[in-house]
TORTORMAR-746985 format. One record per residue: residue in one letter; chain; residue number from 1; x negated, y, z negated of N, C-alpha, C in turn. Coordinates in Angstrom, 1 decimal. Example, Ala and Ser with C-alpha at 12.3 -4.5 7.8 and 13.67 -1.06 7.14 Angstrom:
BEGIN
type,mol,seq,nx,ny,nz,cax,cay,caz,cx,cy,cz
A,A,1,-13.2,-5.7,-7.8,-12.3,-4.5,-7.8,-13.2,-3.3,-7.8;
S,A,2,-12.8,-2.2,-7.1,-13.7,-1.1,-7.1,-12.9,0.0,-7.9;
***
This chain:
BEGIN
type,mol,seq,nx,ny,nz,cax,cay,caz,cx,cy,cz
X,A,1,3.0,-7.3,-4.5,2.7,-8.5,-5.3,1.5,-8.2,-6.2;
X,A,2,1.9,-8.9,-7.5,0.2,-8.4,-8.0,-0.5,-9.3,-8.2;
X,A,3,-2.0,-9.1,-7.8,-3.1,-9.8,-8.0,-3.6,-10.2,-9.5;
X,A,4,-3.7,-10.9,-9.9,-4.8,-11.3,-10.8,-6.1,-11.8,-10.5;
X,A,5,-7.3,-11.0,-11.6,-8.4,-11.6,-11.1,-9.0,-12.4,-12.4;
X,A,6,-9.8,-12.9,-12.1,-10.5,-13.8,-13.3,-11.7,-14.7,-12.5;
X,A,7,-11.9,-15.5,-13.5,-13.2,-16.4,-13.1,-12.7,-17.8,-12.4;
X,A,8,-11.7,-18.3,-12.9,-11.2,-20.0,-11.8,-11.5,-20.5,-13.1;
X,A,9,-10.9,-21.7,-12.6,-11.3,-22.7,-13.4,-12.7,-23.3,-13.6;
X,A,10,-13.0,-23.3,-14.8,-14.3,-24.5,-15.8,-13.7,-24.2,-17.0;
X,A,11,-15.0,-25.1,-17.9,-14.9,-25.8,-18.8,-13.9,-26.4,-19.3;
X,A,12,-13.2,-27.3,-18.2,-12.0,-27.7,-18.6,-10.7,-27.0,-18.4;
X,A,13,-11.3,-26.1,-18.5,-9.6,-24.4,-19.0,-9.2,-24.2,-17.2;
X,A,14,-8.0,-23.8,-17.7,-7.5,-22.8,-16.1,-8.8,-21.5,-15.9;
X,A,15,-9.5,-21.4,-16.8,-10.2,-20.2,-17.0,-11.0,-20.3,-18.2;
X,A,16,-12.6,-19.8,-17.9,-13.2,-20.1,-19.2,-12.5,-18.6,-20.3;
X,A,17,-12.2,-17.4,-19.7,-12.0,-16.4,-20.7,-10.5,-16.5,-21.2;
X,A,18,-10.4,-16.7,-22.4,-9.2,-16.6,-23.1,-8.2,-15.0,-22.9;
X,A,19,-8.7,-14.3,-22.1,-8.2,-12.9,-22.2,-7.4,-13.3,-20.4;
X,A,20,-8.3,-14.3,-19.8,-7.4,-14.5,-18.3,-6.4,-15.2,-18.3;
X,A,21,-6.5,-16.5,-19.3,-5.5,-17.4,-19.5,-4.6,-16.5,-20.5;
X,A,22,-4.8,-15.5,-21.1,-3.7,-14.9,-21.8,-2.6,-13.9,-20.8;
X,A,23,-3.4,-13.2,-20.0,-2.4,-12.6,-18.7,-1.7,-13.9,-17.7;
X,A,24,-2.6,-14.3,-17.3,-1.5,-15.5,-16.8,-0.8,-15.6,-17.3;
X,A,25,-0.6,-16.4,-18.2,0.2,-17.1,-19.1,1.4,-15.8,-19.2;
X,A,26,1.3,-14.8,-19.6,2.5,-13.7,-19.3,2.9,-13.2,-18.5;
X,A,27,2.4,-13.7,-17.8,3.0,-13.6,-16.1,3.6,-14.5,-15.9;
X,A,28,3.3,-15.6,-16.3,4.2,-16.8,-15.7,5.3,-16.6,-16.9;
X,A,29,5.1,-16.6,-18.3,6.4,-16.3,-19.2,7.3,-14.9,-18.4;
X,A,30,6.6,-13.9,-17.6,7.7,-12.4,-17.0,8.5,-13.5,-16.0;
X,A,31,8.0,-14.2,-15.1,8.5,-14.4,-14.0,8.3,-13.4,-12.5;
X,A,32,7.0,-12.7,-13.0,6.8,-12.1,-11.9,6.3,-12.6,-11.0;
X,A,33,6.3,-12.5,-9.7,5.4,-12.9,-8.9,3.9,-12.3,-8.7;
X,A,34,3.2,-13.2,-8.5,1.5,-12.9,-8.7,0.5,-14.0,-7.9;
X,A,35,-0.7,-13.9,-7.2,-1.4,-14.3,-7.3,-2.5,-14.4,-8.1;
X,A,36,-3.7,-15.0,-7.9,-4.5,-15.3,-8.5,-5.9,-15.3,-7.6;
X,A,37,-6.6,-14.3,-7.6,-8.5,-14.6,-7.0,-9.4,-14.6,-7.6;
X,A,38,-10.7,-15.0,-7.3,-11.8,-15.1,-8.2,-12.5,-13.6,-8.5;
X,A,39,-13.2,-13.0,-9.4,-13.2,-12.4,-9.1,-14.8,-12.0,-10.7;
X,A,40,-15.1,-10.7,-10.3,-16.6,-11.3,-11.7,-16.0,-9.2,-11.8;
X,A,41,-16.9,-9.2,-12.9,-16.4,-7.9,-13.8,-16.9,-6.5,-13.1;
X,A,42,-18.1,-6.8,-12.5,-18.5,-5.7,-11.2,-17.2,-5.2,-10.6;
X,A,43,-17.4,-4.3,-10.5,-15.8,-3.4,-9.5,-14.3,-3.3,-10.4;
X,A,44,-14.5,-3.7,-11.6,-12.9,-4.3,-12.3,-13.1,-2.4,-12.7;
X,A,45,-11.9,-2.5,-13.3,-11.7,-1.3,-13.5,-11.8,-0.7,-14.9;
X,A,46,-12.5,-2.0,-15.9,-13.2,-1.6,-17.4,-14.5,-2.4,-17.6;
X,A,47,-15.2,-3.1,-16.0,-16.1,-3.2,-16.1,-16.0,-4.7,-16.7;
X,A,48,-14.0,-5.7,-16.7,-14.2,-6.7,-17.6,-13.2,-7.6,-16.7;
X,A,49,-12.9,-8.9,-17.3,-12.2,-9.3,-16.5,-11.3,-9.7,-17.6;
X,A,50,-10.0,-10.3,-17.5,-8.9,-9.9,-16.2,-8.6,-8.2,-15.8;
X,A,51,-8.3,-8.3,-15.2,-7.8,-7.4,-14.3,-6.6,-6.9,-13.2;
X,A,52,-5.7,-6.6,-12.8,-4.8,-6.9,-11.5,-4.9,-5.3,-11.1;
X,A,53,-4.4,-5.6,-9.7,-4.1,-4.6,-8.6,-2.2,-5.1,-8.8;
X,A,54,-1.4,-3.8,-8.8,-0.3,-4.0,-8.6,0.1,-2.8,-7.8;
X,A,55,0.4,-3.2,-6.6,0.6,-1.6,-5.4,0.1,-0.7,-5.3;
X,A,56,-1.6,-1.5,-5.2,-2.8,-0.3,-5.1,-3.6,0.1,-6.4;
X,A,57,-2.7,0.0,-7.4,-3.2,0.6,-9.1,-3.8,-0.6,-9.5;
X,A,58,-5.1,-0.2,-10.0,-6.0,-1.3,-10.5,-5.7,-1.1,-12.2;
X,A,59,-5.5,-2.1,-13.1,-5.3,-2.1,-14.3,-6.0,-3.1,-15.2;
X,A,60,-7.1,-2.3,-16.0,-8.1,-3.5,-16.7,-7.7,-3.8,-18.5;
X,A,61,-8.0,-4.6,-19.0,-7.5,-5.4,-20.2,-6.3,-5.9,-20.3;
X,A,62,-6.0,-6.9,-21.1,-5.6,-7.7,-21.0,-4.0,-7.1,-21.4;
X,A,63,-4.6,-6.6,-22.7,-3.5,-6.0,-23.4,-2.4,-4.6,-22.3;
X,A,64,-3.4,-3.9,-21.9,-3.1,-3.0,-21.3,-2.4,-3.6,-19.8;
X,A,65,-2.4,-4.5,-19.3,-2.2,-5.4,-18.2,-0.8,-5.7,-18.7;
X,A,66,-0.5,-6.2,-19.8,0.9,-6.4,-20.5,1.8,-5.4,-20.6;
X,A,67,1.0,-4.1,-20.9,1.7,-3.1,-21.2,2.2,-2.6,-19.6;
X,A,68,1.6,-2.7,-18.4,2.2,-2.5,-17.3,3.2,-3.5,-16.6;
X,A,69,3.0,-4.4,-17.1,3.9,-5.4,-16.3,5.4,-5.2,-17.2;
X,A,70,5.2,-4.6,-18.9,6.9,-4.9,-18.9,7.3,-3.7,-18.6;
X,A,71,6.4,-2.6,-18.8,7.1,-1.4,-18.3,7.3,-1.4,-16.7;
X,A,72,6.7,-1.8,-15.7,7.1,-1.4,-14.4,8.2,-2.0,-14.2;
X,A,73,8.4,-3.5,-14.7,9.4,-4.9,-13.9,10.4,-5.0,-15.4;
X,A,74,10.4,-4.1,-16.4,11.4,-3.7,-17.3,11.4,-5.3,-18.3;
X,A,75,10.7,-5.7,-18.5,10.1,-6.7,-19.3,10.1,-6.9,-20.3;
X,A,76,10.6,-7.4,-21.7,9.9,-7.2,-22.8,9.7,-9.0,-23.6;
X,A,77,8.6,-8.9,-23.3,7.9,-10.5,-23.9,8.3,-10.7,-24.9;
X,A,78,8.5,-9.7,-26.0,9.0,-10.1,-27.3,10.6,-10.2,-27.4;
X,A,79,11.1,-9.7,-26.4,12.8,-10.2,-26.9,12.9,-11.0,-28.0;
X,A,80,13.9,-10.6,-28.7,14.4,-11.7,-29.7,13.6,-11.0,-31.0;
X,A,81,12.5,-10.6,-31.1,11.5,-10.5,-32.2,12.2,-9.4,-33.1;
X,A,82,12.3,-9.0,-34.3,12.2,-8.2,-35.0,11.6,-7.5,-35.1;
X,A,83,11.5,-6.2,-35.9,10.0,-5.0,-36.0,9.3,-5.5,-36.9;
X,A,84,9.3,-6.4,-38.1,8.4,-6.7,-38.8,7.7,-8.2,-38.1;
X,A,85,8.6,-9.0,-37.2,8.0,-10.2,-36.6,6.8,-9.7,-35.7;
X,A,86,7.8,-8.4,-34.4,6.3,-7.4,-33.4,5.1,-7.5,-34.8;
X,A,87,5.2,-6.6,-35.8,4.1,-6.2,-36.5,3.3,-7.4,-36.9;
X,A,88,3.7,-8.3,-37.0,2.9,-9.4,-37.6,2.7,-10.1,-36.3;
X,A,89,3.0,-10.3,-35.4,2.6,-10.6,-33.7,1.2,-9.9,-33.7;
X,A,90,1.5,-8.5,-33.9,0.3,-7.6,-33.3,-0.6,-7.9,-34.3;
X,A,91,-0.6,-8.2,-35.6,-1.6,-8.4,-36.7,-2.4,-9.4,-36.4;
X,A,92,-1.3,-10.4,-35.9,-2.3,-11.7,-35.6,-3.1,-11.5,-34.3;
X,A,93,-2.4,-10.9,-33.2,-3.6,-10.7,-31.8,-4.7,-10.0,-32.1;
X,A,94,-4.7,-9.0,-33.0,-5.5,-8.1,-33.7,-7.0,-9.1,-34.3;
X,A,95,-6.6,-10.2,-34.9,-7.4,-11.1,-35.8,-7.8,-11.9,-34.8;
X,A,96,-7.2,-11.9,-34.0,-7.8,-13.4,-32.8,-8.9,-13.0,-31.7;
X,A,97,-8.4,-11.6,-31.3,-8.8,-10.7,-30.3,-10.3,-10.7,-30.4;
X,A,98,-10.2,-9.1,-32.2,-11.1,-8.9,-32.5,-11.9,-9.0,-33.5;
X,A,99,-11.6,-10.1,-33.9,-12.7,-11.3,-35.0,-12.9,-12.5,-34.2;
X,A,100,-12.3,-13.6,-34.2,-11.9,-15.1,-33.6,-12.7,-15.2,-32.7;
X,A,101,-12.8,-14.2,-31.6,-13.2,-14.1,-30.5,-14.7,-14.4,-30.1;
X,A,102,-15.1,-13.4,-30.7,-16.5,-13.2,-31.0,-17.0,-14.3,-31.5;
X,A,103,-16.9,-15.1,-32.6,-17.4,-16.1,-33.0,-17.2,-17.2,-31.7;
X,A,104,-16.0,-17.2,-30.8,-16.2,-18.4,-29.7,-17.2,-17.9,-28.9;
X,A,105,-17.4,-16.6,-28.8,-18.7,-16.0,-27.7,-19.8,-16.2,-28.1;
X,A,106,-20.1,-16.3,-29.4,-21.4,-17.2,-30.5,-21.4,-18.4,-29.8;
X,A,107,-20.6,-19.2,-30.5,-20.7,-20.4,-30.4,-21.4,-21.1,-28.7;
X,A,108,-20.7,-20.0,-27.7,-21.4,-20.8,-26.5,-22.7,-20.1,-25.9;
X,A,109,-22.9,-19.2,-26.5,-23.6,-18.3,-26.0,-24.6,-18.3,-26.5;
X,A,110,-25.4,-18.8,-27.9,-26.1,-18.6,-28.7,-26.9,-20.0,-28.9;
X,A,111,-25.6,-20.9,-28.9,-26.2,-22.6,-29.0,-27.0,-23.1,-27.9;
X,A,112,-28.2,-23.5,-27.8,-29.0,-23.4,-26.4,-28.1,-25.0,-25.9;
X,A,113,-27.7,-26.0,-26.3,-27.1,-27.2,-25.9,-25.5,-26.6,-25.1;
X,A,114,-24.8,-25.9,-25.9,-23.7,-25.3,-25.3,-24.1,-24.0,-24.4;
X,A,115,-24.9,-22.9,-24.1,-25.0,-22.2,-23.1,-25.7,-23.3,-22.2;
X,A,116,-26.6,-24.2,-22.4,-27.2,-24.8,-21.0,-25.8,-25.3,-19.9;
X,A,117,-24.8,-26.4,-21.2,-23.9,-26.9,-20.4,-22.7,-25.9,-19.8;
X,A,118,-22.8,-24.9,-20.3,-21.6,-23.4,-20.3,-22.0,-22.6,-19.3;
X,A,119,-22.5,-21.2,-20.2,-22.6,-20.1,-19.6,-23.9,-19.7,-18.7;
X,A,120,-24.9,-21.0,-18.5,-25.9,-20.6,-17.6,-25.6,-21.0,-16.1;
X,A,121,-24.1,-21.2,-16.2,-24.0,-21.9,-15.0,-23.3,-21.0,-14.1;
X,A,122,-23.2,-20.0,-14.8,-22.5,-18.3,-14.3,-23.7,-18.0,-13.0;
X,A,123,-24.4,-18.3,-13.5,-26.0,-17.7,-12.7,-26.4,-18.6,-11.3;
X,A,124,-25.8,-19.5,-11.1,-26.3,-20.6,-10.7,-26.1,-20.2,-8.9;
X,A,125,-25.7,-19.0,-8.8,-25.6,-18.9,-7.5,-26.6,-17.6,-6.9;
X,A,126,-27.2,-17.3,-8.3,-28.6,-16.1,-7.9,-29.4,-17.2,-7.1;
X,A,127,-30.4,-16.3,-6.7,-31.5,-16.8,-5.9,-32.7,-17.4,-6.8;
X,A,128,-33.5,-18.5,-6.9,-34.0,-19.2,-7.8,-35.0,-18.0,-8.6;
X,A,129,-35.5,-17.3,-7.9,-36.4,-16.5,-8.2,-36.3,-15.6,-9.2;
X,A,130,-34.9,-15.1,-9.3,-34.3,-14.1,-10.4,-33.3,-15.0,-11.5;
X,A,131,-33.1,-16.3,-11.0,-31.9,-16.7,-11.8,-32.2,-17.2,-13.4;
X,A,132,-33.6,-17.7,-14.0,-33.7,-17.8,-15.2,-33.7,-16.3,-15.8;
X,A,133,-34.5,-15.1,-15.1,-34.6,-13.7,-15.6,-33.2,-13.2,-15.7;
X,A,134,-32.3,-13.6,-15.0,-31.1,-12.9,-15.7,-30.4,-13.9,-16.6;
X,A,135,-30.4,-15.3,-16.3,-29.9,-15.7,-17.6,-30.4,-15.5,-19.0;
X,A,136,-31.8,-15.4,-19.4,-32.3,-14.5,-20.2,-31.4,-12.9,-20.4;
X,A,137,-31.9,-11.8,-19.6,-31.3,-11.1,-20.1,-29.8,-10.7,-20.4;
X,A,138,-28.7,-11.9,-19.7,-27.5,-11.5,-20.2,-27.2,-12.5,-21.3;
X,A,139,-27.9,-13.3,-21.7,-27.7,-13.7,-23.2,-28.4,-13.2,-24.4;
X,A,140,-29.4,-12.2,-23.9,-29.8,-11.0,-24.8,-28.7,-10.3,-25.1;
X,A,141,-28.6,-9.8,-24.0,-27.2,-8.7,-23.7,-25.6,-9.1,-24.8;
X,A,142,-25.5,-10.4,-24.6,-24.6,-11.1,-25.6,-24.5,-10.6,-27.2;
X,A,143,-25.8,-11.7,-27.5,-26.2,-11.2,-28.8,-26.3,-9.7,-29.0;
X,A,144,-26.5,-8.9,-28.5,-26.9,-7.4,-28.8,-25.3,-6.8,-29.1;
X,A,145,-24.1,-7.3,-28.4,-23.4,-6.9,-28.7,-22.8,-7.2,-29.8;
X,A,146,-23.1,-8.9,-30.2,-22.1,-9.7,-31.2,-23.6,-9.0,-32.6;
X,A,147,-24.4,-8.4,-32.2,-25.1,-8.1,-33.5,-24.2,-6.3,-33.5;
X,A,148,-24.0,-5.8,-32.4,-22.9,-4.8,-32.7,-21.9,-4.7,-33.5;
X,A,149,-20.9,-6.1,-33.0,-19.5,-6.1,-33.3,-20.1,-6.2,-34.9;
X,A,150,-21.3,-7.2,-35.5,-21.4,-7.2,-36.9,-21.5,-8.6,-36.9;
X,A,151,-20.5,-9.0,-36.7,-20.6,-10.5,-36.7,-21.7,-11.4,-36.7;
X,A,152,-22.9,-11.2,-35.2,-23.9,-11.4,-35.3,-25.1,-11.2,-36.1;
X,A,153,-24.5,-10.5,-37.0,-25.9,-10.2,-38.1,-25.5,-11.3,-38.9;
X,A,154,-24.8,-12.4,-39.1,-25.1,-13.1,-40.4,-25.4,-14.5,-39.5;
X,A,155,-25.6,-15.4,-40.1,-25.9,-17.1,-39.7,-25.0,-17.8,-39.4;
X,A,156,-25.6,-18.8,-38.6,-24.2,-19.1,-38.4,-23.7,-20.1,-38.8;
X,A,157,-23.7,-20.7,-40.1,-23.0,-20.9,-41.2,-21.9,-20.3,-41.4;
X,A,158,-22.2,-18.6,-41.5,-21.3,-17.9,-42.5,-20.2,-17.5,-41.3;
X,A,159,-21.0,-17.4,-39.8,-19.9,-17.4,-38.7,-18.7,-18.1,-38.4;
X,A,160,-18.9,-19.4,-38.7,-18.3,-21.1,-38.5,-17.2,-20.3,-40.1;
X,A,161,-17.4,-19.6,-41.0,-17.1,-20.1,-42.5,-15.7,-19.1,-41.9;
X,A,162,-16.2,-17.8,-41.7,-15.3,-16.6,-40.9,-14.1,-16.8,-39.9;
X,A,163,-14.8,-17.8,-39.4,-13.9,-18.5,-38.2,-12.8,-19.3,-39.3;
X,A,164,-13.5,-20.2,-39.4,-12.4,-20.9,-40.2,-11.7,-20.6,-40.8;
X,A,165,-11.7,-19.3,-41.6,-10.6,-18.6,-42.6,-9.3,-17.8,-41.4;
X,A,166,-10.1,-17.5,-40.1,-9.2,-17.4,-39.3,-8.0,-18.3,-38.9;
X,A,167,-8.7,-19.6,-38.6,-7.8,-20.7,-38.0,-7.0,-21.2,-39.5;
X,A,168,-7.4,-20.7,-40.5,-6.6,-21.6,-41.5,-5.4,-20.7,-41.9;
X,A,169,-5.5,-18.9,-41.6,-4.2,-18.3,-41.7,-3.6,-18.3,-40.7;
X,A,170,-4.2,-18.9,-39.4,-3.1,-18.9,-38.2,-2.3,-20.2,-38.1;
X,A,171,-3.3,-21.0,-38.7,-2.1,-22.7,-39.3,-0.7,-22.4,-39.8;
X,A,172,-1.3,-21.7,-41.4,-0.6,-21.6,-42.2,0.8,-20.5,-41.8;
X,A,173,0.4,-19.4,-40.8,1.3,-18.6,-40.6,2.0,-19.5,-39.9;
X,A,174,1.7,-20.2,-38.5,2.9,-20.8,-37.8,3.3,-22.8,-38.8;
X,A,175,2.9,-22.7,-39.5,3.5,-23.5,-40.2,4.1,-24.9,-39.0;
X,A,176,5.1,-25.4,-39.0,5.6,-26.0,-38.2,6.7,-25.7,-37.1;
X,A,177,6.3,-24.3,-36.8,7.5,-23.8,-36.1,6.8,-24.4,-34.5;
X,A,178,7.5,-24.6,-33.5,6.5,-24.9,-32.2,6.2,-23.5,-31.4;
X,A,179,6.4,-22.1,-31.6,5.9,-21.2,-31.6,5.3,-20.2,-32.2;
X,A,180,4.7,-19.1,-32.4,3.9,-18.3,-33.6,5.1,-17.9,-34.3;
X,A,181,6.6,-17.3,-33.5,7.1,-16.9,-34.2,8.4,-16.9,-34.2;
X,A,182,8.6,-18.6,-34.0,9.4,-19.2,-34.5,10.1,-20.1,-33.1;
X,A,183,11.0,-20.4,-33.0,11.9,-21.1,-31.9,11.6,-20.9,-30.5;
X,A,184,11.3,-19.5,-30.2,11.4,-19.4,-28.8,10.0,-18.6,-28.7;
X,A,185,9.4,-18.7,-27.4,7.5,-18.0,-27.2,7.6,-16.7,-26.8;
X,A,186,6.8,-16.3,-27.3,7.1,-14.4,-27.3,5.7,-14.1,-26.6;
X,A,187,5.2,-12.7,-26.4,4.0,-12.5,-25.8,3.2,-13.2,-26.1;
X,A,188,2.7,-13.1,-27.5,1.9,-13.3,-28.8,1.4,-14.6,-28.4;
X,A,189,2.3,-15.6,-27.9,2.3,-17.2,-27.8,0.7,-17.0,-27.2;
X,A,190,0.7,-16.5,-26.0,0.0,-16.0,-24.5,-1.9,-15.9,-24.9;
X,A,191,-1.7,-15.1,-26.3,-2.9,-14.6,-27.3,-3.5,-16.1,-28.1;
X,A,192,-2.5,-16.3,-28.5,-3.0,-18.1,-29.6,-3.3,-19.0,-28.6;
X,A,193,-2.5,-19.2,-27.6,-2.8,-20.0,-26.7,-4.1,-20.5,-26.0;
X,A,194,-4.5,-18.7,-25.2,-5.9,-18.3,-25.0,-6.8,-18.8,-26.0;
X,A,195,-6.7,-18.5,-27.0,-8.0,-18.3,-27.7,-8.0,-19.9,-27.8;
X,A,196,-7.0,-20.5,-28.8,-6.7,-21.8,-28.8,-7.4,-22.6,-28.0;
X,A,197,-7.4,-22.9,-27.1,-7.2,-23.5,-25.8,-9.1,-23.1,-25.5;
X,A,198,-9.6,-22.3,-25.6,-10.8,-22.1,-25.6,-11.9,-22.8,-26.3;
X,A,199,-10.9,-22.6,-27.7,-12.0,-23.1,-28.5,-11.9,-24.9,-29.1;
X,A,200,-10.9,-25.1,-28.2,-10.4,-26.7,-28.5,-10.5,-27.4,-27.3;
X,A,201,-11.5,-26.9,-26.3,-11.6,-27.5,-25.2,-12.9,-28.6,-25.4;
X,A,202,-12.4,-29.4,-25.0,-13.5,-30.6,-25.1,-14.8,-30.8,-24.8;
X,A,203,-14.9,-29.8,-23.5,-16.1,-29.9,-22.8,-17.6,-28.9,-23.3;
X,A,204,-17.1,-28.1,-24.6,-17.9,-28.2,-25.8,-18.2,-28.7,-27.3;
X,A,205,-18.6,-29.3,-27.9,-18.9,-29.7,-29.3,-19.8,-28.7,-29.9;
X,A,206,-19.1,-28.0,-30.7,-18.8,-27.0,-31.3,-18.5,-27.1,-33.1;
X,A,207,-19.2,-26.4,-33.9,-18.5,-26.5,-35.3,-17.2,-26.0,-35.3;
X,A,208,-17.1,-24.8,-34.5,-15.9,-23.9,-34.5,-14.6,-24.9,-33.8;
X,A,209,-15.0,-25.8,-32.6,-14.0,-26.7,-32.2,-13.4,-27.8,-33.5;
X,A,210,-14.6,-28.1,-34.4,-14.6,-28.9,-35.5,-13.6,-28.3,-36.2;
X,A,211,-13.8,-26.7,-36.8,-12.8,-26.0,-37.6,-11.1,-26.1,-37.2;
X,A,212,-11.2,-25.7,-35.8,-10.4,-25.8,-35.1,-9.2,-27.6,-34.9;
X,A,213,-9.4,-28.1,-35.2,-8.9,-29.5,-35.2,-9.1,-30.2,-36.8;
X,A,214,-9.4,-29.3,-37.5,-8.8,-29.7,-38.6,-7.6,-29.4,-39.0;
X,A,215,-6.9,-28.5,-38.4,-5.4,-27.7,-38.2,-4.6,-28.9,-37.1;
X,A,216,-4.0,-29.7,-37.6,-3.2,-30.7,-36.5,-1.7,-29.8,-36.2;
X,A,217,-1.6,-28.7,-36.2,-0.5,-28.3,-36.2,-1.0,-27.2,-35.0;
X,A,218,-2.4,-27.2,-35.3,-2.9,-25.7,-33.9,-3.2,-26.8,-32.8;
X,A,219,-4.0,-27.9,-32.9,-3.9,-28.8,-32.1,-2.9,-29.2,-31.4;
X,A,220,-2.2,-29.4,-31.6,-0.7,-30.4,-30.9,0.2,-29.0,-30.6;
X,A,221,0.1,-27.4,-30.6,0.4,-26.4,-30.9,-0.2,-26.1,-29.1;
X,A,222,-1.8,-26.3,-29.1,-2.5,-25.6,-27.8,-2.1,-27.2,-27.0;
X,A,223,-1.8,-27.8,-27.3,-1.7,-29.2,-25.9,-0.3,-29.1,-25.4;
X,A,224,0.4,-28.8,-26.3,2.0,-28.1,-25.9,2.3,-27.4,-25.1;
X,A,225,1.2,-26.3,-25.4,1.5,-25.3,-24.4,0.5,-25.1,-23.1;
X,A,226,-0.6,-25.9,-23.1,-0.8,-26.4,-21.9,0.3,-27.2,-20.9;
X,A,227,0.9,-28.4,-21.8,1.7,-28.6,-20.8,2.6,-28.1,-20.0;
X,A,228,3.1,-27.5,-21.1,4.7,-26.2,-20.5,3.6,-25.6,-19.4;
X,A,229,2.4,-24.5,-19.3,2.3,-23.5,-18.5,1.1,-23.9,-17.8;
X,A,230,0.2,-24.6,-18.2,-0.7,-26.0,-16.9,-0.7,-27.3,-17.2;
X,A,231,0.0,-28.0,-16.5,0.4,-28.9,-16.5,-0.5,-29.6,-15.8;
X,A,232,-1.5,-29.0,-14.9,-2.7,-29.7,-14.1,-3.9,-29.7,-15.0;
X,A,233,-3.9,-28.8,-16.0,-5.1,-29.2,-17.0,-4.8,-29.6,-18.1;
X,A,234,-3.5,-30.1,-18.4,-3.1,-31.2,-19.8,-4.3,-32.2,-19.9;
X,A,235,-4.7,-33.3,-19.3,-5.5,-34.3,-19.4,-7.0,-34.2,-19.5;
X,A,236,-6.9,-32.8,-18.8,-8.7,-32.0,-18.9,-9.1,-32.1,-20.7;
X,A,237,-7.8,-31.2,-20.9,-7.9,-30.3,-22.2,-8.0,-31.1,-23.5;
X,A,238,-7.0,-32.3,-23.0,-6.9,-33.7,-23.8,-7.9,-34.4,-23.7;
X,A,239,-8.9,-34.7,-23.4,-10.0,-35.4,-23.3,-10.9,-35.3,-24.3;
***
């Protein structure tokens, strides 16, 4: 059987990382059988989370996690899809992944109102003595990277502005179809979903949540598919 690991549920989500709720979520679309444990990025096997053990073989990213599950159990998420629909599937995971992303890791990470109620709560099981010293340094650590990716070098104005041009081609791409690409939910769903669902969770107020719900079609889009694939966090997510 294979394991999934991830963080559990907060902020509302099955999972605060959109990369866990995106393996889920294609697990439950394979029909494989899987559990689910807690689990933090120490020991994972790229140092990140999600992650699974499937008969011993540890497998890290998310993407690469997909790539094992359809090749071992003969899988293919995209059935149905065309080669230019895959290509524009993968264009858009591409844009959500590695742009979209980053900016939702700003937004909680950086805002001292949203990491107090968020991400310092990661910490909360160190020993009092060390636990402000490392919430300090892993939100150094954050920014150092999002000043890596690039992103972090501008204001965050112009980050909110970046974002938004994202959510306003992922509106416009799925238009009114009820999935990205078209009638029936393909991997890809798994990717919008995640991110989606992250950054339209209630239990931050956020500009980027703001951007995000100006699109009533990506709205009613992530509460959808909450309910089809958690159905126990529809009312969270809704709130």
């Amino acid at each position: 059987m294979i394991t999934l690991f991830g963080s559990g549920p907060a902020f509302c989500l099955p999972d605060p990382s959109p990369f866990v709720m995106k393996t889920e979520m294609q697990l439950k679309m394979s029909g494989v059988v899987y559990r689910f444990e807690r689990a933090g990025p120490l020991g994972a096997p790229k140092g990140k989370i999600p992650f699974i053990e499937d008969d011993g073989i540890g497998i890290g990213d998310s993407t690469f996690i997909r790539a094992h599950i359809e090749k071992t159990y003969d899988i293919d998420l995209d059935h149905g899809l065309s080669k230019e629909q895959r290509a524009r599937a993968w264009t858009i995971e591409r844009t959500l992944e590695d742009h979209l992303y980053f900016s939702l890791i700003h937004a909680r990470w950086t805002d001292d109102e949203s990491f107090a109620k968020g991400p310092s709560h990661f910490f909360d099981g160190l020993p009092e003595t060390t636990r402000e010293i490392a919430r300090a340094r892993a939100r150094e650590h954050v920014r150092g990277k999002l000043h890596g990716h690039g992103l972090g070098r501008h204001d965050r104005a112009d980050i909110v502005r970046l974002a938004a041009r994202c959510l306003i081609a992922l509106s416009v791409v799925m238009g009114d179809a009820p999935y990205l690409m078209g009638e029936a939910p393909s991997g890809s769903d798994a990717t919008v979903f995640g991110m989606l669902a992250a950054i339209l969770t209630p239990f931050f107020d956020t500009e980027l949540r703001d951007a995000a719900l100006a699109h009533r079609n990506l709205g009613h889009y992530s509460e959808r598919m909450m309910q089809l694939y958690y159905p126990e966090f529809a009312s969270q997510a809704a709130a």
